[in-house]
ROMIVEX-311578 format. One record per residue (C-alpha): x negated, y, z. Coordinates in Angstrom, 3 decimals. Layout:
N
MARDREN          X          Y          Z
MARDREN          X          Y          Z
...
//
This chain:
85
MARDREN          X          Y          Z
MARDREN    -64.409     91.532    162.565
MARDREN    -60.695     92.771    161.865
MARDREN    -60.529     95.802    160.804
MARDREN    -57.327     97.746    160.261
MARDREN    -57.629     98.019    156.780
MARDREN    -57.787     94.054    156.109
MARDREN    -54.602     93.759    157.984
MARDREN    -52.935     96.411    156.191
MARDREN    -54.176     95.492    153.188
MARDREN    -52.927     91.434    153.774
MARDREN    -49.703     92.758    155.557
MARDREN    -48.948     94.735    151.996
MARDREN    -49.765     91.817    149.585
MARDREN    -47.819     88.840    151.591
MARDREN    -44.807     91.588    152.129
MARDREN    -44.440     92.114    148.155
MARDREN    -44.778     88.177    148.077
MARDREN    -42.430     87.271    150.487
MARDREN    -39.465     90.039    148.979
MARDREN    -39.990     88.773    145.423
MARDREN    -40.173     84.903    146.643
MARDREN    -37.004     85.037    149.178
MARDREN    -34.952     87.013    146.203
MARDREN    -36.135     84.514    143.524
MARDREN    -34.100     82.040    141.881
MARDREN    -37.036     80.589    139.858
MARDREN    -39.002     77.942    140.797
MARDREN    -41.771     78.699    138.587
MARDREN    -41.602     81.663    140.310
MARDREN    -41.628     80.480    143.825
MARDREN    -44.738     77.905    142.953
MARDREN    -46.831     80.935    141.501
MARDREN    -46.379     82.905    144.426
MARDREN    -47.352     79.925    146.757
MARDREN    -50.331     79.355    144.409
MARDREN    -50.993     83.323    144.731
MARDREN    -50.677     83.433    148.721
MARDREN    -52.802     80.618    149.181
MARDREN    -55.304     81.692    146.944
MARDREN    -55.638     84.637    148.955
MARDREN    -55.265     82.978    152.118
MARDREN    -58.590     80.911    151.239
MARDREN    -60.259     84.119    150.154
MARDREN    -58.806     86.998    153.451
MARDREN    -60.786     87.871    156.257
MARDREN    -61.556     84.693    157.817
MARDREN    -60.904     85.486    161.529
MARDREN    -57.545     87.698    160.646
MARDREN    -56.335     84.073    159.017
MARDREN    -57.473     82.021    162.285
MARDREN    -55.365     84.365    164.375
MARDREN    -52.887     84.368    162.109
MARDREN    -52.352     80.952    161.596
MARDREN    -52.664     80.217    165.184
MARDREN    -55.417     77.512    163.799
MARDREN    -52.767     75.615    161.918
MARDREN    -54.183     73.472    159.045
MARDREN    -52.495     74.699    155.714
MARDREN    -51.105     77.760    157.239
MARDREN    -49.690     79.527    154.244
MARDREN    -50.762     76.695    151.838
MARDREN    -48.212     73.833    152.501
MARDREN    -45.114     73.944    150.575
MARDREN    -43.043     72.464    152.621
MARDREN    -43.573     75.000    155.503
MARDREN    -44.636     78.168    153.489
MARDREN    -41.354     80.775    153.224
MARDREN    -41.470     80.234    157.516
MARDREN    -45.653     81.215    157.100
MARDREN    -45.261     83.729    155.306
MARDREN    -42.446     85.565    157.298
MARDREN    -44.547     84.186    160.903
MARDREN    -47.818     86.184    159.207
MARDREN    -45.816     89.348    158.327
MARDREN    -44.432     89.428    162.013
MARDREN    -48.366     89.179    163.305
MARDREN    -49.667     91.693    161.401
MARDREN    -46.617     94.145    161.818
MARDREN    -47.424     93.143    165.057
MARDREN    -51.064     94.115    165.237
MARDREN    -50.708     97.629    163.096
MARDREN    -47.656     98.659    165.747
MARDREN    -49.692     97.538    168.693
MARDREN    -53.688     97.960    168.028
MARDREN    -54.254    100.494    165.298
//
């Protein structure tokens, strides 16, 4: 079940991420936030991540693709909080 809280509470983590990550010049940086993100990603409500993701393998994990993810998941769940809650 999604419940407003775990989207708020995943729409306020990957926000923070994504504002420190997009204004970051580090590397390091970058990597520990994509470590952090997908650590949570593996750990959030499971059916808020399917929806999320659109069922995409690696959705949030793959480097390669993860600053678009991580904007694409702040867009659904500002999304779902203006729209269902």
């Amino acid at each position: 079940m999604i419940t407003r809280h775990s989207i708020e509470t995943a729409h306020a983590f990957l926000h923070q991420k994504s504002r420190v990550y997009q204004f970051s010049t580090m590397e390091k940086q970058k990597e520990e936030i994509e470590y952090a993100v997908g650590c949570y990603a593996e750990e959030m409500n499971k059916e808020l991540y399917m929806k999320m993701s659109k069922g995409r393998e690696g959705f949030l994990l793959n480097h390669a693709s993860f600053a678009k993810d991580i904007q694409e998941a702040i867009e659904f769940l500002e999304g779902r909080l203006e729209n269902e809650f």
